[in-house]
C-alpha positions in Angstrom: 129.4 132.7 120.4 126.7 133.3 117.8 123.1 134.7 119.0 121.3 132.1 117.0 119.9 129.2 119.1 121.1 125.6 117.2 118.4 123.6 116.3 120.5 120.5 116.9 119.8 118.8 120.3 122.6 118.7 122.9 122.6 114.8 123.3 122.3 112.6 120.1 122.2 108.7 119.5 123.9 109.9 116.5 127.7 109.9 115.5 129.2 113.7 115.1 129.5 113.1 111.0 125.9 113.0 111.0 124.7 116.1 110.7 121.4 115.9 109.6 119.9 112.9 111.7 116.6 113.0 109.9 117.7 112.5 106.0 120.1 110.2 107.1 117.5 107.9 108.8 115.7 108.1 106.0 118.1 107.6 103.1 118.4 104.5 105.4 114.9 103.7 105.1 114.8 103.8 101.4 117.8 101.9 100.9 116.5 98.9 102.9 113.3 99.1 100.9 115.0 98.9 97.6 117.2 96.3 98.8 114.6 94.6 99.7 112.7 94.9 96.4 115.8 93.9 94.8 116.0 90.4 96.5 112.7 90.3 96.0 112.7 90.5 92.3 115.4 88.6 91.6 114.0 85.5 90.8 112.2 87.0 88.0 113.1 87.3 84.5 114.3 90.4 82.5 117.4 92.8 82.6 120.1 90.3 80.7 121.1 92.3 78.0 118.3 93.7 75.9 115.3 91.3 77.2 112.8 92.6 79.6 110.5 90.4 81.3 108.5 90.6 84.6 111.8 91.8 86.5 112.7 94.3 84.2 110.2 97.4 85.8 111.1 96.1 89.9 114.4 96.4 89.2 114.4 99.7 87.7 112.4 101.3 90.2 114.5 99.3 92.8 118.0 100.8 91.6 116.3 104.5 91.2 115.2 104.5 94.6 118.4 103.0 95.7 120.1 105.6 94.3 118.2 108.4 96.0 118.2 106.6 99.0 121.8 106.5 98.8 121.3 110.9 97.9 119.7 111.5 100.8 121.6 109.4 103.3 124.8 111.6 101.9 122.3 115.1 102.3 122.0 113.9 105.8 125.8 113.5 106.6 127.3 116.4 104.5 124.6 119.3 105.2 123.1 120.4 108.5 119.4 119.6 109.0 116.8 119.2 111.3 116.7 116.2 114.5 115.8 112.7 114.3 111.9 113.6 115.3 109.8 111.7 117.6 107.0 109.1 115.9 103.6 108.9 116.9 102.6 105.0 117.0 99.3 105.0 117.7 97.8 105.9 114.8 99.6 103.7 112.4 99.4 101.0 115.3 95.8 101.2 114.9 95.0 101.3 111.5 97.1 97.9 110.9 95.3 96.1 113.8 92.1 97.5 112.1 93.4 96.1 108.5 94.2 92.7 109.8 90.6 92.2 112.2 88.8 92.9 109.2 91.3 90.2 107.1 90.3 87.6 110.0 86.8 88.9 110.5 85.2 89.2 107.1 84.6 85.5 106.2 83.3 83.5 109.8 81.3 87.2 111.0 80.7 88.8 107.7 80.9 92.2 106.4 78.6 94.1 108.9 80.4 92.9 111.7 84.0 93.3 110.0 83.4 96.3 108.8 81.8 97.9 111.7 84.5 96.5 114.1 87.5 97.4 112.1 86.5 101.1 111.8 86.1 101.0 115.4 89.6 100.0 115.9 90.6 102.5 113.8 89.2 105.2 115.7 91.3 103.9 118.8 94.2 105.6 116.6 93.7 109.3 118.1 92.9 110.5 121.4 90.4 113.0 119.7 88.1 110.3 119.3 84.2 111.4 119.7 82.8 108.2 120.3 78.8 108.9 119.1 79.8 110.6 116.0 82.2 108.0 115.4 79.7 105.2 115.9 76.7 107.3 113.8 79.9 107.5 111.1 80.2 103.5 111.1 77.0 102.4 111.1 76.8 104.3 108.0 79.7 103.5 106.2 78.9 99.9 107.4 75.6 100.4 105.6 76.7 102.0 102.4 79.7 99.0 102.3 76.7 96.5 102.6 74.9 97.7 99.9 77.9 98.5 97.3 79.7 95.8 97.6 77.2 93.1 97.3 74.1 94.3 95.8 76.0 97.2 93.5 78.5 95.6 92.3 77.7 91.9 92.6 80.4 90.8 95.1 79.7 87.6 96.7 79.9 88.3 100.3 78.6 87.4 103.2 76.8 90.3 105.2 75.9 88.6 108.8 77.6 85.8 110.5 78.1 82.3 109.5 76.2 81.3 112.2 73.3 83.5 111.7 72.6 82.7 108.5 70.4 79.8 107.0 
């Protein structure tokens, strides 16, 4: 019996061959992203022989990261390494519902509105939220978007509501 505690847990979803849950997951990960990207590109032209087209750079970085996908997944089941760890949701959670109100928002309320309210959602993304530094923080960044991206650079948004404007 050795006097070193095992950092593998007692109970795992896990077959015994995998001993390093975390790489493996994620060598998973990576290969269902570049087999994605490969499908995805495969319609395009390039890689027959010596002519490149549009395909030619997807499919490179596709096969690289398919390879070291396919590295990592093998690190996970031939050396020991640390548990499948526990994901926090909220935050990422969050930020997407924040990404797609502002996607909705921006054209029928405007940028103000959109803005304002999407960085609000965001902040729902950790419990360490302080609520009137985070709204002094909005109402600022709301400002400064209002005033770079239309007047500064001569985008032509909205600011206020469809309905609250002439």
């Amino acid at each position: 019996m050795s006097d070193v505690p095992s950092h593998r847990p007692d109970h795992s979803i896990f077959p015994k061959w995998v001993r390093g849950p975390q790489d493996f997951v994620g060598g998973l990960a990576l290969m269902a992203i570049a087999a994605f990207a490969l499908w995805a590109s495969s319609d395009l032209q390039g890689m027959h022989g010596f002519s490149f087209g549009a395909g030619t750079a997807p499919r490179i970085f596709a096969v690289l990261l398919l390879v070291l996908g396919a590295a990592i997944t093998a690190t996970g089941i031939l050396t020991d390494g640390p548990a499948h760890a526990t994901y926090a949701w909220r935050g990422p959670l969050f930020v997407s519902l924040a990404i797609l109100a502002f996607a909705a928002s921006i054209r029928p309320l405007g940028l103000v509105v959109a803005a304002f309210s999407s960085f609000m959602i965001a902040a729902l993304g950790t419990p360490e939220t302080r609520w009137k530094e985070t709204i002094v923080v909005g109402i600022c960044l709301t400002a400064g978007c209002s005033l770079l991206f239309p007047y500064a650079l001569g985008l032509p948004l909205q600011l206020l509501p469809s309905f609250l404007t002439p």
